[in-house]
Structures are given as C-alpha cells and as structure tokens.
C-alpha positions as CSV (number, residue, x, y, z in Angstrom):
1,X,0.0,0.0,0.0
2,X,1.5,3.5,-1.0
3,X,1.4,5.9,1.7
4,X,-0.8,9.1,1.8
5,X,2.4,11.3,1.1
6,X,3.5,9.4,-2.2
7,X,0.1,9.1,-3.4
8,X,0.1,12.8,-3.1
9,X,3.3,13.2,-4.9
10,X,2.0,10.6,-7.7
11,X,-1.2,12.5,-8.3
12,X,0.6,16.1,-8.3
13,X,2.6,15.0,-11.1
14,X,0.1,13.5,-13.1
15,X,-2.8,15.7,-12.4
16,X,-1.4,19.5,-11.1
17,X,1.4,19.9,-13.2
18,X,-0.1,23.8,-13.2
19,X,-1.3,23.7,-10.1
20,X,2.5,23.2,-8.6
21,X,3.9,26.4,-10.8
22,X,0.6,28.4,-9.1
23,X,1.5,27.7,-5.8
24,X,2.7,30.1,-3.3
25,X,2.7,28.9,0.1
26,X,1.5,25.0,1.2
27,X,0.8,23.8,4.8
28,X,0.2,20.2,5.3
29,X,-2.1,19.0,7.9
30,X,-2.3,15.0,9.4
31,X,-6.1,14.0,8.9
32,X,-6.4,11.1,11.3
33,X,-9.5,12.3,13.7
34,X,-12.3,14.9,14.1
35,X,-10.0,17.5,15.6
36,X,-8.1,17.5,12.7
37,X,-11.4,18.3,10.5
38,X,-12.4,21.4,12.7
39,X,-8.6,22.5,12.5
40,X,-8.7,22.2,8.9
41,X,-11.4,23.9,8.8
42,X,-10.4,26.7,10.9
43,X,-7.2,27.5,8.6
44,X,-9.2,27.4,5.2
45,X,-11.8,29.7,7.0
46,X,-8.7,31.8,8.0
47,X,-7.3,31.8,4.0
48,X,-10.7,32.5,2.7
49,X,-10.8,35.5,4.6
50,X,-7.1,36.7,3.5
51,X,-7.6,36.5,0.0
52,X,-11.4,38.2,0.3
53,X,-13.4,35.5,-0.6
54,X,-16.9,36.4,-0.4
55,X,-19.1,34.7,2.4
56,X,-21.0,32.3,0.4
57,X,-17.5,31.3,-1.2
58,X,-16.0,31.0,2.0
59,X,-18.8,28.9,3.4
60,X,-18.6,26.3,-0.1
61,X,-14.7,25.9,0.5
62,X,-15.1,24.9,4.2
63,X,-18.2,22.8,3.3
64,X,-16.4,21.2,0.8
65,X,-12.9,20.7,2.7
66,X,-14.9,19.2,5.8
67,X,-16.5,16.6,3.8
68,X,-13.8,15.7,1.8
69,X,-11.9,15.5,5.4
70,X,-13.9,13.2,6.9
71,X,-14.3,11.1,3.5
72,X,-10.6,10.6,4.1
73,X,-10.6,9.7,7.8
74,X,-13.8,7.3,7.3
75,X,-13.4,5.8,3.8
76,X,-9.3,5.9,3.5
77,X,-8.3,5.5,7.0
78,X,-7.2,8.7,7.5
79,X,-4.9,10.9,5.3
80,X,-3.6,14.5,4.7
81,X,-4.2,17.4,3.2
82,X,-2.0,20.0,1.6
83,X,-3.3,23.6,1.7
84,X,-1.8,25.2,-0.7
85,X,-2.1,29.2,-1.5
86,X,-2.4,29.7,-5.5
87,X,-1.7,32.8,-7.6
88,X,-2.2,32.6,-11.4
89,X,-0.8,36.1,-11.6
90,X,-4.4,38.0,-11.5
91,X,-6.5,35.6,-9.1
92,X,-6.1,34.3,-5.3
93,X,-7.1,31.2,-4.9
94,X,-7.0,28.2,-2.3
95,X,-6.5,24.8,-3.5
96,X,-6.7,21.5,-1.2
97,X,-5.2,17.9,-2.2
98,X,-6.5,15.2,0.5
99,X,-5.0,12.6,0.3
100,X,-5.0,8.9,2.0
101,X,-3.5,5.5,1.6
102,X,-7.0,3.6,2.0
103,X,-8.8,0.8,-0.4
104,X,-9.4,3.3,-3.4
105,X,-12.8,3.7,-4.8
106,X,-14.2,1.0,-7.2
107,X,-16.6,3.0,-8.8
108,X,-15.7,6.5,-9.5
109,X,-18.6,7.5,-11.8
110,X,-21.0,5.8,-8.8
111,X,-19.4,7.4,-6.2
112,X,-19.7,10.7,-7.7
113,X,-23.7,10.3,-8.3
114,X,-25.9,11.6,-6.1
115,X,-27.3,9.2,-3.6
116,X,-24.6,6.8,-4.0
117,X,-23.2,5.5,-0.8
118,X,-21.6,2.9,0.8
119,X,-21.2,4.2,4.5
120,X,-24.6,4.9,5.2
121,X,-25.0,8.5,4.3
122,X,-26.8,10.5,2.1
123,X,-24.5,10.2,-0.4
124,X,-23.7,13.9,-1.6
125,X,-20.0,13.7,-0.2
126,X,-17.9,13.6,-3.7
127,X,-20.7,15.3,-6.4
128,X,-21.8,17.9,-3.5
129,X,-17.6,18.7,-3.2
130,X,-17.9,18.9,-6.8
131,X,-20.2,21.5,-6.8
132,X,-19.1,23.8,-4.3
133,X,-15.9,24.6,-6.0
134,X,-14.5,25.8,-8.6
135,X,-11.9,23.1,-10.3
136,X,-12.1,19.2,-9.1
137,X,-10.5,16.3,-9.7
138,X,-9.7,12.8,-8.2
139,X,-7.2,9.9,-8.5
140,X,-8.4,6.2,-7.2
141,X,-6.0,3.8,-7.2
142,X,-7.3,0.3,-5.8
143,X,-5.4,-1.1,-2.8
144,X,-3.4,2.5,-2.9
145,X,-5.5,5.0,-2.1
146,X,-7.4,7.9,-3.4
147,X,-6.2,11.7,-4.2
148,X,-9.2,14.8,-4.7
149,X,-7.8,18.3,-5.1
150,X,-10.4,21.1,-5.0
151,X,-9.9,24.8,-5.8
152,X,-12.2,28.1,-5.1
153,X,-10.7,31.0,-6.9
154,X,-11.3,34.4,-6.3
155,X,-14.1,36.0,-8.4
C-alpha cells in the first residue's frame, strides 16, 4: 500500500502539473481524527478570509474541505491534506489535495452520483464537493489510495 504522502506526490505529477507552478505557500495537515477536520477547517476559514473571498464562497470551500476531510478519515483511513495558497498572476485562490493511503474507490462514476453510498449516508459527499468549487479532480487507485484536489478562486 502506498502511503498518503507518495500518493500525493504521484497525483501532483500526473494531475497538477499547473497547479504546482501556481502555488505560493502549502501547509500540510495530518487528517487522522475529528480534531483534525475542525482544525482544517479553521485554517481554510482563515485563508478564505485573506484573500477576500466572499461569504458564500467562503462557506462552499469549508463545506467542501470538511466533507472531503472526513471522506478521508472514514473511507481511506485517514490521510492528509495539503493547503496550498495559489496565484495565477491576476486571481487568489485556495487549493486542497486530500489525500489517503485507504482501499481506493471501485466505482468512481458511482461514487460521484448523487445518492450513491456505501457508508450509510446521504451520499452527496464527492458530487456535493464537486459542486461547491470551482476546479475538481480525483485519483483512485485500488489497494493505494485515493487523491481529490479542489480549488475556489477568487471572483
């Protein structure tokens, strides 16, 4: 099984190969327990409000990072995340890459439908994330883990 920091560095360079040159500052942050989702969520409220991102924005990121936080503690056993600070050169944005060294998902096209579940939820977790940001993307692996990196730019 590859750990949550190489499967990090494997979907980086396959997936954010622009992400990477946009990045200006990253903070990386153990996701293992619920005290490490309200942290999270405390320091993307915190970068939200730095780079002026309206309230409803603000309220989508941290909706989407806590649900995408617990995803990885419940479904991949726990993980990381990297917080990264992005500048394209005229917009501020925040970008998150949560990462874990769990099962992977099966089903990516299921998992992403609304509804779909296999923990007993509602199942809006991965296609709710979607929505609430600006640029998605995820990276299952089976018996390696799963990468998602979301972004919310400012407008």
């Amino acid at each position: 099984m590859i750990d949550a920091h190489t499967n990090a560095v494997l979907f980086e360079t396959e997936l954010l190969d622009s992400h990477r040159q946009q990045r200006t500052a990253r903070v990386t942050l153990p996701l293992r327990s619920d005290e490490d989702v309200v942290g999270l969520r405390k320091q993307v409220r915190e970068r939200a409000v730095a780079i002026a991102l309206s309230l409803v924005d603000q309220t989508k990121l941290v909706t989407a990072a806590s649900e995408l936080a617990r995803n990885t503690i419940k479904y991949g056993g726990g993980g990381e995340v990297h917080l990264d600070a992005l500048s394209d050169g005229i917009r501020k944005g925040i970008g998150l890459i949560f990462v874990d060294g769990g099962p992977g998902i099966p089903d990516l096209d299921s998992a992403l439908r609304d509804g779909f579940t296999t923990g007993g939820g509602l199942g809006l977790g991965l296609g709710g994330s979607k929505r609430l940001v600006d640029e998605f993307a995820i990276d299952s692996r089976m018996d390696e883990g799963t990468a998602v990196m979301v972004v919310k730019w400012k407008r």
